[in-house]
C-alpha positions in Angstrom: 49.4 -116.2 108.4 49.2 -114.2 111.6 51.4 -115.5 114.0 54.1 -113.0 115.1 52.5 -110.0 113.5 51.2 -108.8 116.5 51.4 -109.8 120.4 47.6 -109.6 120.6 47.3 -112.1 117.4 45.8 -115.6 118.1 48.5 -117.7 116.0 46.2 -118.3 113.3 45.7 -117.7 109.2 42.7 -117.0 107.2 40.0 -119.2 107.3 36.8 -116.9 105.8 36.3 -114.9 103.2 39.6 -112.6 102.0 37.5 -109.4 102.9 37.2 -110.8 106.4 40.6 -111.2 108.8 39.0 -113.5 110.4 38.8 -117.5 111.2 35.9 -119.4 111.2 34.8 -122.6 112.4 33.9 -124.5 109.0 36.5 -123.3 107.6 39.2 -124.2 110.0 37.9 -127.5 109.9 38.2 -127.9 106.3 41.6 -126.2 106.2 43.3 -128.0 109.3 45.0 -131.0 107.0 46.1 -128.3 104.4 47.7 -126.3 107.3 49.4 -129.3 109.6 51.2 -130.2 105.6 52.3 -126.3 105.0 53.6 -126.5 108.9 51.2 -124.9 110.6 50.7 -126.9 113.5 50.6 -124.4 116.1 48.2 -122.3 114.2 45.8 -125.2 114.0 46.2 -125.8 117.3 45.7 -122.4 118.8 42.6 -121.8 116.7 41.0 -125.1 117.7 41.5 -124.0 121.4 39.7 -121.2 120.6 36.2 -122.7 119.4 36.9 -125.9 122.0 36.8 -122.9 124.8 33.6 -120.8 123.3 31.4 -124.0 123.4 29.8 -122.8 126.7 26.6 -124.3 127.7 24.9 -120.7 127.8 25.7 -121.4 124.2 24.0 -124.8 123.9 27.3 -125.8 123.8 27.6 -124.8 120.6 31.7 -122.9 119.6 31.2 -119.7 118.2 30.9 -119.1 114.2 34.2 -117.1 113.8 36.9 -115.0 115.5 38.9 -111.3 114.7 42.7 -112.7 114.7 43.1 -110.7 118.2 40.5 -113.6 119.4 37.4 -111.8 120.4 33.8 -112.8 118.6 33.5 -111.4 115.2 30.7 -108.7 115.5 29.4 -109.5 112.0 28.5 -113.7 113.3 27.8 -113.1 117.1 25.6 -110.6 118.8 25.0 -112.1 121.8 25.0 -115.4 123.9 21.6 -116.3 122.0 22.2 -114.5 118.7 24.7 -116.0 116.7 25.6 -118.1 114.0 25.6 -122.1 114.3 25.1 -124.8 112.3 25.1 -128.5 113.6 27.8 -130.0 111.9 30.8 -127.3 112.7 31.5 -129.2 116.0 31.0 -132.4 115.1 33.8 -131.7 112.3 36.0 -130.0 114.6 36.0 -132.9 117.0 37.0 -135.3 114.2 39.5 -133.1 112.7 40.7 -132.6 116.6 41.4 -136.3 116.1 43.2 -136.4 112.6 45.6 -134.0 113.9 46.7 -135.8 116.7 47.0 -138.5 114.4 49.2 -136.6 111.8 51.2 -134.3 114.8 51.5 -137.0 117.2 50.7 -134.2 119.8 48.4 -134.4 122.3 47.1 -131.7 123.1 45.0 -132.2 120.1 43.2 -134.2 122.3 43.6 -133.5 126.1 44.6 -129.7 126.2 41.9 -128.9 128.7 39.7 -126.7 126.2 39.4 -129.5 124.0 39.1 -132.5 126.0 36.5 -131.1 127.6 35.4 -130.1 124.3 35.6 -133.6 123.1 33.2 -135.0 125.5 30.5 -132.4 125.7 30.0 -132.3 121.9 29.0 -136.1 121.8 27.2 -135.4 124.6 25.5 -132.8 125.9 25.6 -130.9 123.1 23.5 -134.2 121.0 21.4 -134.5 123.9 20.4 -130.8 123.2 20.0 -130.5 119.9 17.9 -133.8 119.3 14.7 -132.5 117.9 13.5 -136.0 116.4 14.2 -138.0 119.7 16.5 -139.9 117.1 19.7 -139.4 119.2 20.5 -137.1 115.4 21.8 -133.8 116.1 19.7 -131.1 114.6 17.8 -127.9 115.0 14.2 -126.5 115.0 13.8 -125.6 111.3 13.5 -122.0 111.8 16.4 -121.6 109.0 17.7 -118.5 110.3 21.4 -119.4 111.0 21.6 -117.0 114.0 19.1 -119.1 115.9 21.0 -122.4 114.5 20.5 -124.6 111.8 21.0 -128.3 110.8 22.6 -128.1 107.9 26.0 -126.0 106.3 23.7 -125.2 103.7 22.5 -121.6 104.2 19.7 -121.4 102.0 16.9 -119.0 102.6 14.0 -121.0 101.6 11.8 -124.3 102.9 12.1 -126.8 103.3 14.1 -126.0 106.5 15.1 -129.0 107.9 15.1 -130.4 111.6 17.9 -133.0 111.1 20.1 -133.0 107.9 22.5 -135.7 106.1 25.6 -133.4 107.3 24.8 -133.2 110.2 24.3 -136.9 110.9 27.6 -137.8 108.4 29.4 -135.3 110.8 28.2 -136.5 114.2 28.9 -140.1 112.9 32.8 -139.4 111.8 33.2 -137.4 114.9 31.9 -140.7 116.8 34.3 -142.7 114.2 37.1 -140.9 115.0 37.3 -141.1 118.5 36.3 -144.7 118.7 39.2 -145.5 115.9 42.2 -144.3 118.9 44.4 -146.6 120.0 44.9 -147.6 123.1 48.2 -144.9 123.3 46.3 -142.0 123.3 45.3 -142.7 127.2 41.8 -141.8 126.6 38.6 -143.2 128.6 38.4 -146.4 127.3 34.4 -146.6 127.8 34.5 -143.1 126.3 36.1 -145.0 123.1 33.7 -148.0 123.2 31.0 -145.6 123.5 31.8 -143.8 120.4 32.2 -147.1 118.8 28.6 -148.1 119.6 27.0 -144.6 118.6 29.0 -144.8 115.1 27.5 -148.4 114.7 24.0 -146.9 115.6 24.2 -144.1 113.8 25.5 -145.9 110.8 22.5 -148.2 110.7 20.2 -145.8 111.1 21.0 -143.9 108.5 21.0 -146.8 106.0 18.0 -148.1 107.5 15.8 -145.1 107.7 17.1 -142.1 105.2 17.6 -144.1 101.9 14.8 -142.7 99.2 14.1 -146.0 97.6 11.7 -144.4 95.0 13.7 -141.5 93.9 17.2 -144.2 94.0 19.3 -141.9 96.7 19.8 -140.5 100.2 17.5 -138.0 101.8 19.0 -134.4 102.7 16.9 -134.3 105.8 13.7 -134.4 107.1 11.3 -132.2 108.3 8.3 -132.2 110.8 6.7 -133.9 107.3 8.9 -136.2 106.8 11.7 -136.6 104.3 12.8 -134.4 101.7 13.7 -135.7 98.4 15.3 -132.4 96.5 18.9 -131.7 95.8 20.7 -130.2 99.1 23.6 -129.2 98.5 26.3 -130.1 101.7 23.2 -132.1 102.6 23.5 -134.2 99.6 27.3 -135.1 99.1 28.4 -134.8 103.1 27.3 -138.7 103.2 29.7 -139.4 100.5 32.6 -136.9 102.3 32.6 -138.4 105.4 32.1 -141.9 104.1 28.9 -142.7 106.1 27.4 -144.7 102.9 28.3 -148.1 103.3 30.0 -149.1 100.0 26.9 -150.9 98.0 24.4 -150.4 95.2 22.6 -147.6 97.1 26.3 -145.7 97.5 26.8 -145.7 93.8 23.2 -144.8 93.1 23.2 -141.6 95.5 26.7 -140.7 93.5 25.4 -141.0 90.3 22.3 -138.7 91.9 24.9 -136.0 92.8 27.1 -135.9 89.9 23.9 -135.2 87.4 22.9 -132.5 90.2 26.2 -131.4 90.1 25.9 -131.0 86.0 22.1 -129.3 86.1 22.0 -127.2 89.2 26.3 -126.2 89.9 26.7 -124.3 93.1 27.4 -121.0 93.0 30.4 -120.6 95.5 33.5 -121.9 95.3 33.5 -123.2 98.6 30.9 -125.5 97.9 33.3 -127.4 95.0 36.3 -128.4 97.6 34.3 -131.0 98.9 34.0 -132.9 95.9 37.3 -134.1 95.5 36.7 -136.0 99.0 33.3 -136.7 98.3 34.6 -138.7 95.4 37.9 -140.5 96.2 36.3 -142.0 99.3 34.3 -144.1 97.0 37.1 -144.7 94.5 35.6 -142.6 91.8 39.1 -141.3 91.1 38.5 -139.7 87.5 35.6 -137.5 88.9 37.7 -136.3 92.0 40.6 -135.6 89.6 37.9 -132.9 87.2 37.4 -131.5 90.5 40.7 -130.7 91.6 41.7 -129.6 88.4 38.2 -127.6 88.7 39.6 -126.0 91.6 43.1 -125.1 90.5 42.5 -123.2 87.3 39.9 -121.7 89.5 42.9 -119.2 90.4 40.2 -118.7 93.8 42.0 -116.5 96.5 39.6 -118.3 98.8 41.9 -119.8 101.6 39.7 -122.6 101.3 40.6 -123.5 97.7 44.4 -123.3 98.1 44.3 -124.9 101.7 42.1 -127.9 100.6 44.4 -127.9 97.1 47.5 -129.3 99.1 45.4 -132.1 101.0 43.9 -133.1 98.2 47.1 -133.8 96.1 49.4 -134.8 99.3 47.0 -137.0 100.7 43.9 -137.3 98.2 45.3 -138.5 95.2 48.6 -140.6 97.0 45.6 -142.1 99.5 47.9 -141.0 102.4 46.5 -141.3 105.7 47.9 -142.6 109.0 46.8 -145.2 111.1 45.4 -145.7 114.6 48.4 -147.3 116.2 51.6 -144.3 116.1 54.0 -144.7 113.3 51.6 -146.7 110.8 51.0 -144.7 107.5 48.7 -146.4 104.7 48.7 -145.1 100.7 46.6 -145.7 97.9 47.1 -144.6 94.6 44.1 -142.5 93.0 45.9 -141.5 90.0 45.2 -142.6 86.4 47.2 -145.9 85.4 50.2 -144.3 83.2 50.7 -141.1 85.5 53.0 -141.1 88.2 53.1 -139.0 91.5 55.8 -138.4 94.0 55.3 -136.2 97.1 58.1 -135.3 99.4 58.9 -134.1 102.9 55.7 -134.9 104.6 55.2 -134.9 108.4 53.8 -137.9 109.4 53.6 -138.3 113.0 57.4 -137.9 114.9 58.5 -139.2 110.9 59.2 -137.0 107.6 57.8 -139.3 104.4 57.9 -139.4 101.2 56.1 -141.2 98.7 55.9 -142.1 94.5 52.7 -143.7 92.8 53.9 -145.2 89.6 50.7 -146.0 88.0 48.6 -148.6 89.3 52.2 -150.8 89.1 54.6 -149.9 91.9 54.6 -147.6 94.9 57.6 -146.4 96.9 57.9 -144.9 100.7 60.7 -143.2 102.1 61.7 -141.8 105.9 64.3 -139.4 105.3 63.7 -137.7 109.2 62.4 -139.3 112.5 61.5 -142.8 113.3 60.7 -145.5 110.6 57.1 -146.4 109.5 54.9 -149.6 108.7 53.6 -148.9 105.9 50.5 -150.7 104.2 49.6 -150.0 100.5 46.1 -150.8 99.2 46.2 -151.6 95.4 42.7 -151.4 93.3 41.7 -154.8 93.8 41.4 -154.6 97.2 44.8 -156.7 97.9 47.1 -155.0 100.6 50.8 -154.8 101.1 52.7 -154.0 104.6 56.2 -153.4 105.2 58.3 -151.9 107.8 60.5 -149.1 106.3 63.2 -148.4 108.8 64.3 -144.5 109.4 66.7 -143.3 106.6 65.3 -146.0 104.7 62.9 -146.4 101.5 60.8 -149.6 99.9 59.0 -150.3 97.0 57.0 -152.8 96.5 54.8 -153.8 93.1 51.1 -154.7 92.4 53.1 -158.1 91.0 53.5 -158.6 94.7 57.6 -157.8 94.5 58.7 -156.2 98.1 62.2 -154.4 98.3 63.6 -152.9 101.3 66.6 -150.3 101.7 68.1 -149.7 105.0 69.3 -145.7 103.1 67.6 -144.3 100.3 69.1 -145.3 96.8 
């Protein structure tokens, strides 16, 4: 962490490669919910400012790839105004996860600090409207595959097909639309703003089910080129569908997982990176055993990527308990994710203006506690689909069992 080492610092921590002191875009993006649980708020905050304010429109509107901790460009990603790296769906994500923090902090200036409300707007926007190379309204690039010129896609590959528009890209662009259209009413933002983002994640949702599902080969395109569609393992461009949860939950959702799991088994990637998706990838589509191998994957890894031990946290704190909050302030949901005879408790947890705790018994019983801050409504989703919603006062703690037994403590016992 750099914050208080030196005046000039940005408050920041790594997010790059270790030889690098530097953060980048992807990676802050990846990192963010790893860093608001280790209580890094500010740092989060500051960094995000920093890309919001880079995305000039000399720059296509694009925020730059990475940053020195002193906050100037890092030499080795930018050379000029029209020489740097960018890849479509590093704003999209950081609009999103721009969201999920103010959803987590409560602050917001997560989402109207100047920077990046302005930010915000212009991603969805005018930054779409310039990078549509389809005339699809699907952000992408001009296949040129060179990431200093700008690609669709996070993956970097250095061979064709390059591809115009990309599966992450569109699964970024459509959570970035989902996220802003899922804010309640409290957050003061343009309403037709928020209804618009609600009609371009219904659009963008259909089209992709409609138009990039690979009936003869039984999954989702990566992309498509001036050709057409590509059928081959992509990498990011394969599972981001499944990370963002842009599949609707069917037939065709299981299909493309099965697809990725044996690509996964014949063709592995080769950086680490690449692997702390998968957890995600598979716990949005309840394929809990799979996302456990991965995070177990990850941690006898030993990686001293940032990414690895950043994403680690999130996925245990959040993945495995299923805890997220909801739109409406002071409304946290769980899930359990863990196998039926394990239990998992997680503690101290800043939830909004709340501190949380919460035990997974199993698939059986689940408890929530408020040991700072206001009380919550909780909600807790068991495997069948059934749903359970109390009010847990502050101080307080409930448990409540798949049975359908709800108990309620004013103070923790």
């Amino acid at each position: 962490m750099q914050t208080g080492r030196r005046a000039d610092f940005v408050p920041s921590y790594w997010a790059g490669l270790t030889d690098r002191p530097m953060f980048y875009s992807r990676d802050l993006a990846h990192q963010m919910l790893g860093g608001h649980l280790l209580g890094l708020d500010a740092e989060n905050l500051a960094m995000l400012r920093h890309f919001a304010a880079s995305a000039t429109e000399r720059r296509g509107w694009y925020p730059l790839w990475a940053f020195n901790f002193d906050g100037t460009p890092a030499a080795i990603d930018y050379h000029d105004d029209n020489d740097f790296v960018r890849e479509i769906p590093a704003p999209f994500e950081l609009v999103e996860k721009a969201v999920e923090q103010y959803h987590w902090t409560g602050d917001e200036r997560f989402l109207r600090a100047p920077e990046i409300a302005a930010f915000l707007r212009t991603t969805l926007t005018s930054f779409a409207q310039a990078h549509d190379p389809l005339g699809t309204g699907v952000a992408g690039e001009r296949g040129s595959g060179d990431i200093f010129q700008g690609t669709a896609t996070y993956n970097e590959v250095e061979h064709p097909p390059h591809l115009l528009v990309a599966a992450d890209g569109i699964a970024s662009q459509w959570a970035a639309h989902a996220a802003l259209a899922g804010v309640a009413t409290d957050a003061q933002l343009d309403p037709e703003f928020v209804r618009w983002n609600a009609e371009r994640t219904a659009a963008l949702e259909a089209g992709f089910a409609e138009g990039w599902w690979l009936a003869e080969h039984g999954h989702y395109t990566a992309g498509f080129t001036h050709e057409g569609p590509v059928s081959g393992f992509g990498l990011e461009s394969t599972w981001f569908p499944a990370v963002k949860g842009l599949m609707r939950p069917d037939d065709r959702a299981t299909a493309h997982l099965d697809y990725l799991s044996a690509c996964l088994e014949e063709n592995p990637p080769h950086n680490i990176e690449a692997f702390t998706y998968l957890p995600e990838a598979c716990l949005r589509y309840g394929r809990d055993e799979e996302a456990l191998r991965w995070i177990r994957f990850l941690a006898e890894s030993r990686s001293d990527y940032p990414e690895v031990s950043f994403t680690h946290v999130a996925h245990v704190v959040t993945g495995l308990t299923g805890l997220s909050m909801g739109p409406r302030r002071g409304e946290v949901h769980t899930r359990a994710h863990i196998p039926p005879d394990d239990w998992l408790e997680v503690d101290g947890v800043a939830a909004g203006t709340s501190t949380i705790g919460v035990r997974h018994e199993g698939h059986e019983a689940s408890e929530l506690w408020v040991t700072r801050g206001n009380g919550v409504t909780w909600t807790s989703t068991w495997p069948d689909g059934r749903t359970t919603r109390v009010d847990v006062p502050a101080g307080g703690r409930a448990r409540v069992s798949a049975d359908g037994g709800t108990a309620v403590s004013p103070e923790q016992y």
